[in-house]
C-alpha distance (Angstrom), angle and dihedral (degrees) to the residues before:
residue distance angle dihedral
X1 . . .
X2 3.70 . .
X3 3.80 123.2 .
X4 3.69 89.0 -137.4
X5 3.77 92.8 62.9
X6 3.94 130.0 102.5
X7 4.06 91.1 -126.6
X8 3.60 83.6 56.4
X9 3.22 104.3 49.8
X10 3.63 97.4 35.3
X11 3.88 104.9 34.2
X12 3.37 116.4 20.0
X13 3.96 106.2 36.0
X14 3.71 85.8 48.5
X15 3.94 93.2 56.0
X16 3.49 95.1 39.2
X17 3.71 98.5 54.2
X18 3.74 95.4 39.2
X19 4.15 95.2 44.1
X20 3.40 94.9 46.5
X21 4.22 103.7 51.5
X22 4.08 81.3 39.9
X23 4.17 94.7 57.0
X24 4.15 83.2 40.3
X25 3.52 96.5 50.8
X26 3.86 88.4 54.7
X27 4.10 82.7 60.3
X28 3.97 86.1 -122.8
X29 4.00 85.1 128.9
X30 3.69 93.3 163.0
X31 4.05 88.1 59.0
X32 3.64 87.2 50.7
X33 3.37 83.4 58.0
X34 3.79 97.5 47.7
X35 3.36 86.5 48.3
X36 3.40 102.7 50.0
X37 4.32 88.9 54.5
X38 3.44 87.4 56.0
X39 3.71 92.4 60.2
X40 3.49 98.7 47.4
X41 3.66 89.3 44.8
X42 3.90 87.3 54.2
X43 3.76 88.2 45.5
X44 3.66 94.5 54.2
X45 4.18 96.3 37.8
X46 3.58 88.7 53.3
X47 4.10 92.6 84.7
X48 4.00 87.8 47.2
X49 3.69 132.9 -12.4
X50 4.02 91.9 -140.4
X51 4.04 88.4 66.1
X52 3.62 93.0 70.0
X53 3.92 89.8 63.9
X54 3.52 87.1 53.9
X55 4.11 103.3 51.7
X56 3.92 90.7 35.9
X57 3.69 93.6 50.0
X58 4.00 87.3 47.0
X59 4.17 91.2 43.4
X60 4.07 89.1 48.8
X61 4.30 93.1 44.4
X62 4.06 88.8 50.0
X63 3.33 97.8 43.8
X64 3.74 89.2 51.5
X65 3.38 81.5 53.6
X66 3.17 101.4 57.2
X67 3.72 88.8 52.8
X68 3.43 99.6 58.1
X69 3.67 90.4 56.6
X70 3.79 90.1 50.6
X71 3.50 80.7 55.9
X72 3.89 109.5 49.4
X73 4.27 89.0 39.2
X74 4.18 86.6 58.3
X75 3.48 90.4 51.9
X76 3.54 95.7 48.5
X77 3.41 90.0 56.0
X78 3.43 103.9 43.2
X79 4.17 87.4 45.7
X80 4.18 84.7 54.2
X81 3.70 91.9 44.0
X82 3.72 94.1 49.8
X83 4.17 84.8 39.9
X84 4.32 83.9 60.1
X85 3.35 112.4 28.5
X86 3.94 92.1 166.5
X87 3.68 96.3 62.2
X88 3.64 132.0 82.5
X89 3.84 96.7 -152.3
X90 3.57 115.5 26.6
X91 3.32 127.0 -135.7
X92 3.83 130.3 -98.2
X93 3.52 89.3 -8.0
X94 3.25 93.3 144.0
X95 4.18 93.8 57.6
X96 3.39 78.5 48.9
X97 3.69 100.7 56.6
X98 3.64 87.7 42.5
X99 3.78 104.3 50.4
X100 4.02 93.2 44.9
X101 4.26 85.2 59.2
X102 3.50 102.9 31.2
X103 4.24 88.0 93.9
X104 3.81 88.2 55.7
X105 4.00 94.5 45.1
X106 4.24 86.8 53.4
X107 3.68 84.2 48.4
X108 3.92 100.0 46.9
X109 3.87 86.2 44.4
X110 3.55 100.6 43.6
X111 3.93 85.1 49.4
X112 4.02 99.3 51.5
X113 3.91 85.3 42.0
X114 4.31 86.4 48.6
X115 3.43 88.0 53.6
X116 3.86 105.3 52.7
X117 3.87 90.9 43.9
X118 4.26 90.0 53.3
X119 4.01 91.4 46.1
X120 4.03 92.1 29.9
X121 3.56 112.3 27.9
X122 3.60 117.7 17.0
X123 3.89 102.8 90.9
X124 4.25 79.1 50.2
X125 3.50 94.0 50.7
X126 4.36 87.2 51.2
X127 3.55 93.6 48.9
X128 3.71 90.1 58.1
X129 3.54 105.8 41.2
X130 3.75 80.9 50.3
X131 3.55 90.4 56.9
X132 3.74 101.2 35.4
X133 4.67 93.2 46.2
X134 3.87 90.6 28.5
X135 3.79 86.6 -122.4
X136 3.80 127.3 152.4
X137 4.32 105.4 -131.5
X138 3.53 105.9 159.1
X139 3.57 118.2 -122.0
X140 3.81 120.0 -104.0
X141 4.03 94.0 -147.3
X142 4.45 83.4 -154.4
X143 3.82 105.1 -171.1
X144 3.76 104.9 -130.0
X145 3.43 119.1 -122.3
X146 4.17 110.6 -123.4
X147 3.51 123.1 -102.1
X148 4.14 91.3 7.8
X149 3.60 94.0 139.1
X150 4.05 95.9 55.9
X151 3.68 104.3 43.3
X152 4.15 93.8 42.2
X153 3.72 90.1 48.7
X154 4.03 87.1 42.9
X155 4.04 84.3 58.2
X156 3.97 88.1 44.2
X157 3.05 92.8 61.2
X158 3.96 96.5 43.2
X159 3.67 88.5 54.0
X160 4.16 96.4 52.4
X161 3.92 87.5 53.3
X162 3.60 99.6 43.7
X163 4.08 84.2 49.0
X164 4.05 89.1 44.8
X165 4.20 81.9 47.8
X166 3.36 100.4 -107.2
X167 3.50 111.2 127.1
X168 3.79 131.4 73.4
X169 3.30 126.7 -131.7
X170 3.87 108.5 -80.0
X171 4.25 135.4 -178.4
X172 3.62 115.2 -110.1
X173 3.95 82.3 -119.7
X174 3.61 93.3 65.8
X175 3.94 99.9 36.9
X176 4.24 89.3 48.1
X177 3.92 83.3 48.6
X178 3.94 86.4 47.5
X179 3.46 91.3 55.0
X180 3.78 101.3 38.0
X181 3.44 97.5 40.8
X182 3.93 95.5 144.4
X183 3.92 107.9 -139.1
X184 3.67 87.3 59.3
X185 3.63 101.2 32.9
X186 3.71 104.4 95.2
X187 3.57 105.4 33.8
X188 4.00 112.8 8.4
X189 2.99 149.8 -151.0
X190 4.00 78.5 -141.4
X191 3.95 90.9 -123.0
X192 3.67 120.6 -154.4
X193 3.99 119.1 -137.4
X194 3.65 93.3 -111.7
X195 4.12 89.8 58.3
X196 3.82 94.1 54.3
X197 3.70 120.4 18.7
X198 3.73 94.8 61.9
X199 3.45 90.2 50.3
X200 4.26 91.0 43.2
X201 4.11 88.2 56.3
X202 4.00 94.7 36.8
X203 3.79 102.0 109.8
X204 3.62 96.3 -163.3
X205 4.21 80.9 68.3
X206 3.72 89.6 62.2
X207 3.51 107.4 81.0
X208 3.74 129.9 67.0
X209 3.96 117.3 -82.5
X210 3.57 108.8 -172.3
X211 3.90 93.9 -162.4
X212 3.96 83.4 55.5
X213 3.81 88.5 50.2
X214 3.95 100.3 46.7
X215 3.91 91.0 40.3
X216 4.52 86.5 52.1
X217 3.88 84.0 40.8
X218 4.02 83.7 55.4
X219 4.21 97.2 45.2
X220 3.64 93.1 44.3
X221 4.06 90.9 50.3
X222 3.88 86.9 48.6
X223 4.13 92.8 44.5
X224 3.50 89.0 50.7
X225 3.60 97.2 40.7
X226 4.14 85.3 59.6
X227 3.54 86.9 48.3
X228 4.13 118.7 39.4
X229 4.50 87.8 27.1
X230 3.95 101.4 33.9
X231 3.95 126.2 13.9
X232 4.06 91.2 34.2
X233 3.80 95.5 50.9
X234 4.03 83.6 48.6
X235 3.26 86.7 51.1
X236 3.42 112.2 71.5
X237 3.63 88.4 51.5
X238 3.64 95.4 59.7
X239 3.36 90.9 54.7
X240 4.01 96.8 55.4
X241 3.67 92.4 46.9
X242 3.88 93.6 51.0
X243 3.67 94.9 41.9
X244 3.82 89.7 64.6
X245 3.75 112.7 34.0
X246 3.01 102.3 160.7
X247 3.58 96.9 52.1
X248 4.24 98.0 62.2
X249 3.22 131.6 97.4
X250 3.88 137.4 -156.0
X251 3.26 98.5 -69.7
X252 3.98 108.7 23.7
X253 4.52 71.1 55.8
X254 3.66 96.6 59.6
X255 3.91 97.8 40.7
X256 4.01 89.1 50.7
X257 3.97 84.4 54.0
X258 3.64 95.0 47.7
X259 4.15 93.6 44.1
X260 3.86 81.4 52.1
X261 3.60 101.8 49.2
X262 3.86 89.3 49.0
X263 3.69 88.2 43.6
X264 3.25 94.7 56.0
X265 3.72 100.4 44.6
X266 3.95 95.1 40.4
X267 3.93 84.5 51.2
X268 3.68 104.9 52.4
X269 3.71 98.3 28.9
X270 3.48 94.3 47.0
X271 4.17 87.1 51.7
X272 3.53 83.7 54.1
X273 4.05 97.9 45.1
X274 4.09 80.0 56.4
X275 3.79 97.6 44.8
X276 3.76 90.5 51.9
X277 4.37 89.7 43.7
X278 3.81 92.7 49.8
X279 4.14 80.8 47.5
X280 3.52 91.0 54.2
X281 3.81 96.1 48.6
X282 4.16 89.0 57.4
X283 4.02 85.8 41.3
X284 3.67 88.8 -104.1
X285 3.96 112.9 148.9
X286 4.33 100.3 -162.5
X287 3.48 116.6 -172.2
X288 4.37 129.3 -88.0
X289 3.78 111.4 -89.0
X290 3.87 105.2 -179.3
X291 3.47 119.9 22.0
X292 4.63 102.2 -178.2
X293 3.70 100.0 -58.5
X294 3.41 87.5 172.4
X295 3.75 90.0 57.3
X296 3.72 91.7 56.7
X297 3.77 119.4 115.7
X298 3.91 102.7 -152.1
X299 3.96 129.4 28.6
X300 4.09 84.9 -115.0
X301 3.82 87.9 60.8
X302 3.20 96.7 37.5
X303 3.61 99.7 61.0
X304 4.08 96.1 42.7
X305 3.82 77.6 70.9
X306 3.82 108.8 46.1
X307 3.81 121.6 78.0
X308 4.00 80.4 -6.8
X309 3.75 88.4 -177.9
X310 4.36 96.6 56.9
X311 3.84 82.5 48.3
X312 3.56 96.3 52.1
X313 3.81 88.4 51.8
X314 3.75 95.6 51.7
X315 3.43 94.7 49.3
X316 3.97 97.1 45.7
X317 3.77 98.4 47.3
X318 3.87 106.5 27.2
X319 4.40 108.0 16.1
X320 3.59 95.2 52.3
X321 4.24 99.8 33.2
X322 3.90 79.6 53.0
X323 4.12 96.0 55.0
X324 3.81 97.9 -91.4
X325 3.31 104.9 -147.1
X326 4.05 101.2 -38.5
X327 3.50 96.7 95.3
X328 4.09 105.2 59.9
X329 3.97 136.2 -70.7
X330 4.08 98.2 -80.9
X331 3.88 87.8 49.7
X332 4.06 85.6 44.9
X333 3.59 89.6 43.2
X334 4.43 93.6 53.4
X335 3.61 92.2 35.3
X336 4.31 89.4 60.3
X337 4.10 83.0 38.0
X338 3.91 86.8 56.0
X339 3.44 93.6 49.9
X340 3.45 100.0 45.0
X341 3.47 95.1 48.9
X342 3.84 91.0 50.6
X343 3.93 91.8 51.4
X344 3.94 87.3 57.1
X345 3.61 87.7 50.7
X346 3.82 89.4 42.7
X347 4.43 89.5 53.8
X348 3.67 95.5 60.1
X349 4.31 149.7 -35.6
X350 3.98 94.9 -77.9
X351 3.57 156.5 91.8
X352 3.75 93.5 -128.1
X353 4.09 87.2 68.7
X354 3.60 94.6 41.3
X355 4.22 93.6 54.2
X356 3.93 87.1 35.1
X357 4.33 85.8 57.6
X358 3.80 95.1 32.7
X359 3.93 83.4 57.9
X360 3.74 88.4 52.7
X361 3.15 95.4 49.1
X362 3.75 102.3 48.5
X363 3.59 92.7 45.5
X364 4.06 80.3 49.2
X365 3.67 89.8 58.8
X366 3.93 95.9 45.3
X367 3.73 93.5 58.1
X368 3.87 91.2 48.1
X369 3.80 81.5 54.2
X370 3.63 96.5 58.6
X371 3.39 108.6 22.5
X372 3.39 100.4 146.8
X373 3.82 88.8 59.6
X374 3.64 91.7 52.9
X375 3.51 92.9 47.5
X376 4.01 89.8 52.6
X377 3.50 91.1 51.9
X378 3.79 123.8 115.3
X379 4.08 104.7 -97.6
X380 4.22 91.4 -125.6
X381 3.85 89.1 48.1
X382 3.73 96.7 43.9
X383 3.84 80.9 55.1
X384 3.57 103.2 53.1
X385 3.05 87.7 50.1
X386 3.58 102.7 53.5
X387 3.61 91.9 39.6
X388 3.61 94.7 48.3
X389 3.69 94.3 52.0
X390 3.72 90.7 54.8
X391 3.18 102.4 47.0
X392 4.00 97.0 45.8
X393 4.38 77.8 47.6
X394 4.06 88.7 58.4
X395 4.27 91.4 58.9
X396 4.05 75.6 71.9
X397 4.20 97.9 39.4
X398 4.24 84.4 56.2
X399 3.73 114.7 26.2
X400 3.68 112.4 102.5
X401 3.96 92.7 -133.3
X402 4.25 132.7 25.2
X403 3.55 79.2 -121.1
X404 4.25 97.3 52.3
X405 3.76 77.2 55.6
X406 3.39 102.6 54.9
X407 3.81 96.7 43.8
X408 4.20 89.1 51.7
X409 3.95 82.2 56.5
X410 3.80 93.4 54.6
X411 3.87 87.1 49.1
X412 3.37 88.8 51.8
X413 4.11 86.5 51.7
X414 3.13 93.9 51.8
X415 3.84 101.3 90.6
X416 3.45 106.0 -141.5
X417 3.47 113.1 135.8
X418 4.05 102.7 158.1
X419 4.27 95.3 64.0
X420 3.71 108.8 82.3
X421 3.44 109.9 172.2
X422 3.91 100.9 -138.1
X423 3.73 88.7 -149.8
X424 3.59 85.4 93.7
X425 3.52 104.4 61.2
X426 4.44 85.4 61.6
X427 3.69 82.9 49.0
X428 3.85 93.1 65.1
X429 4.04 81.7 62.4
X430 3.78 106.6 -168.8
X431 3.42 134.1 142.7
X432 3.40 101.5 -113.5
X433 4.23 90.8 49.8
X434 3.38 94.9 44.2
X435 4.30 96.5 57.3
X436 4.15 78.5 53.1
X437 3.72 88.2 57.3
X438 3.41 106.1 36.3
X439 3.85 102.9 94.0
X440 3.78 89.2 -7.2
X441 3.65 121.9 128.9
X442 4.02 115.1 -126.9
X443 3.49 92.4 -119.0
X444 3.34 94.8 63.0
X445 4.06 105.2 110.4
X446 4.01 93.2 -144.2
X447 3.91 100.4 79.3
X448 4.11 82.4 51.6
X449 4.09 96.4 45.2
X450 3.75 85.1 47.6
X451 3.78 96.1 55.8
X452 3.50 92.8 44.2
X453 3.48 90.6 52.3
X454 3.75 84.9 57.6
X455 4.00 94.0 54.6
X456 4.18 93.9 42.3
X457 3.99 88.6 51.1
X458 3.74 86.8 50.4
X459 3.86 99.4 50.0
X460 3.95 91.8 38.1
X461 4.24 86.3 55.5
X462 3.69 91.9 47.5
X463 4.14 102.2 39.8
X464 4.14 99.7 20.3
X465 3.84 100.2 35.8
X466 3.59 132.7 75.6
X467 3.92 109.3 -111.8
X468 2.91 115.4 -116.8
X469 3.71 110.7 -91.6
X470 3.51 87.8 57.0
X471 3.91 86.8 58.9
X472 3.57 85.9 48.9
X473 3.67 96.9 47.4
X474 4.26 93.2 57.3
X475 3.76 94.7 36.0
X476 3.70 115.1 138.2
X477 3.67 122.0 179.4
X478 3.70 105.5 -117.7
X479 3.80 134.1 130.1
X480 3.64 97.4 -86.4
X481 3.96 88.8 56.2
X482 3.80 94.7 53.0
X483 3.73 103.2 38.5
X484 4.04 77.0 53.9
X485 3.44 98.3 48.3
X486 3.81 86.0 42.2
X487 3.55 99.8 52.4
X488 4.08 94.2 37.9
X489 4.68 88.9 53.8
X490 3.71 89.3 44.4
X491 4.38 91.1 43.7
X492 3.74 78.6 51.0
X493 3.76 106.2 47.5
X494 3.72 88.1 45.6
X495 3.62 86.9 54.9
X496 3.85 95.0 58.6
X497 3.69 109.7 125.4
X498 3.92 123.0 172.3
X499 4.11 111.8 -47.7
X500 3.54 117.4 -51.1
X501 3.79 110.2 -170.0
X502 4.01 115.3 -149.3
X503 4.31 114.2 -104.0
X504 3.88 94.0 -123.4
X505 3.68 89.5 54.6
X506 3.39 85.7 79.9
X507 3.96 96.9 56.9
């Protein structure tokens, strides 16, 4: 089911808000709970029925998991305590604890990892061993299951703290609810168990807050805003200028890259604007996703503040096990390389994410390298730079082929800035462009003032606007705020054409 849909917004928010607070107000909390899982369940068997088999079957082997190592850490301690009577805290227990479940966390790992490279990466893994031996495997052509890579590496890392002994004991209610939990579901924030279970058994969260509603109301108007008026019309756009490389020139190039790095932004952020709404409205506080990357001054700062929350995991469960940055710059410099590497492997089954994150990462490294001379640098020029590398990097991140890629650079290289291919102006497809088309000659200059209107509102939102936690942060619920959320939802269900799926749905 996709937020930007009418049964969404008009059938199953509606139930979900109102069923839920009803079964809490009855103090039944645990049916709340229940009741909430079958939601998100719902929610995430809407796209296809045989998913659900899939992310219950994964919920159900982690949990058991988790178990286990509940288990084998309170027999370790009860074997040490029985091993020293005498003392009131025993020693190494927590070594203990640790090496008795350490078999179980490889296993639970090594499972959730198994399962993202069947679903994810097994045709990819074919086609290159095919390539590499000259042999003839046939490919599998395995559908894969939506939102696969955020809830298994939202059970990863469950299982590395409940190993490291971080996790209380919690019901398989409330950890299938933790995992489930709709608004993330699909296409994060990757939410740890300390972010939302507390908040899932806090019974002060279970009754209605009508500041809580009117300020989720707002973030899911300005999500889908980014996605139905912005990233959507950008869209279709993108994908004329990548389906015909070869044909672009200079500037048809550079206005493809520019509708794709506001697609892509508008898209994901504005998934994660609604995620954090429909949060609010169940009294749910999820964590910040994008925090102005496009504000940032240096690659290094600009990725500690896009998709914050993948970030966060790499550097918790593979930067720091691998040394971080204690043990010298060339161990620094492999250990960012690593996870780099691992996050283009993470985005998608190809070689056009692993060059686009090797990229990253190198440039990454160099900046580390001379930091000082990045730091020195004037603030404009330290931002055309970052912001130029990026967005030259993203050719790779969308082009169906390494080779697509390289050919829309050479377009770009071309220099020829006077041969618009008017094409693109009926790719933006909206209403409004389309009545200045229809019967409109090409010469006339409205089509092109409209579009560019379209690319100036995007850059003033990203560099002159607050983001929108910020908005979120001084929100006040006044009339201003809800005729503007008012206006901005009904803009945006007017705007609903056909199904248009989410990019990171696709990772």
């Amino acid at each position: 089911m996709l937020f930007n849909s009418y049964i969404f917004i008009f059938l199953f928010l509606p139930i979900c808000i109102v069923g839920y607070f009803l079964l809490n107000k009855t103090g039944k909390y645990q049916l709340g709970h229940a009741f909430l899982l079958g939601m998100s369940l719902w929610f995430y068997g809407y796209f296809n029925p045989a998913y659900l088999l899939i992310i219950i079957s994964s919920v159900c082997v982690n949990y058991t998991i988790f178990r286990l190592m509940d288990r084998r850490q309170n027999v370790a301690l009860l074997n040490a305590s029985i091993e020293n009577p005498e003392l009131d805290i025993v020693p190494n227990t927590r070594v203990g604890r640790l090496n008795s479940c350490k078999p179980i966390m490889v296993l639970g790992v090594a499972i959730n990892l198994g399962i993202i490279f069947y679903f994810k990466y097994m045709d990819f893994f074919i086609e290159n061993v095919n390539a590499i031996a000259k042999t003839d495997w046939p490919l599998m052509h395995i559908v894969l299951p939506l939102g696969i890579s955020f809830f298994t590496f939202q059970q990863i890392s469950f299982i590395v703290d409940a190993y490291r002994g971080e996790v209380p004991k919690y019901d398989f209610l409330t950890y299938a609810c933790y995992v489930t939990f709709f608004p993330q579901l699909i296409a994060g924030p990757i939410v740890t168990h300390d972010e939302l279970i507390p908040q899932l058994r806090d019974v002060k969260k279970k009754t209605i807050n009508w500041d809580n509603m009117a300020k989720g109301f707002y973030m899911f108007a300005l999500g889908l805003g980014k996605k139905v008026l912005l990233a959507d019309v950008f869209g279709v756009a993108v994908s004329w200028g990548f389906n015909d490389v070869s044909g672009l020139k200079a500037t048809n190039a550079i206005m493809v890259l520019l509708a794709y790095c506001f697609q892509l932004y508008f898209d994901f952020s504005g998934y994660c604007d609604m995620a954090i709404g429909l949060g609010q409205m169940l009294n749910i506080d999820l964590p910040v996703n994008f925090n102005s990357p496009y504000k940032a001054l240096t690659i290094t700062d600009f990725w500690n503040r896009w998709h914050m929350t993948l970030s966060r995991f790499f550097t918790r469960y593979v930067y720091i096990p691998l040394g971080g940055n204690r043990k010298g710059n060339i161990r620094t410099y492999v250990n960012l390389f690593i996870v780099f590497l691992l996050s283009g492997f993470w985005h998608g089954a190809a070689w056009t994410f692993v060059l686009w994150s090797v990229l990253n990462g190198i440039f990454v490294i160099i900046t580390r390298m001379f930091r000082k001379t990045f730091e020195e640098m004037h603030p404009a020029l330290g931002w055309l730079i970052t912001q130029g590398f990026f967005n030259l990097t993203l050719v790779f991140f969308r082009a169906n082929t390494i080779g697509d890629a390289i050919e829309f650079i050479k377009q770009i290289l071309y220099v020829d800035f006077t041969n618009i291919d008017v094409n693109i102006l009926h790719a933006f497809q909206t209403p409004m462009l389309k009545f200045f088309l229809d019967g409109t000659a090409v010469t006339n200059s409205l089509p092109f003032i409209y579009v560019g209107m379209y690319y100036f509102l995007a850059l003033f939102i990203v560099l002159g606007c607050k983001n929108s936690h910020e908005k979120m942060v001084s929100f006040t619920v006044n009339a201003k705020s809800l005729i503007w959320t008012a206006v901005l939802l009904a803009a945006s269900i007017l705007s609903f054409s056909g199904i248009s799926t989410f990019l990171y749905f696709n990772f």
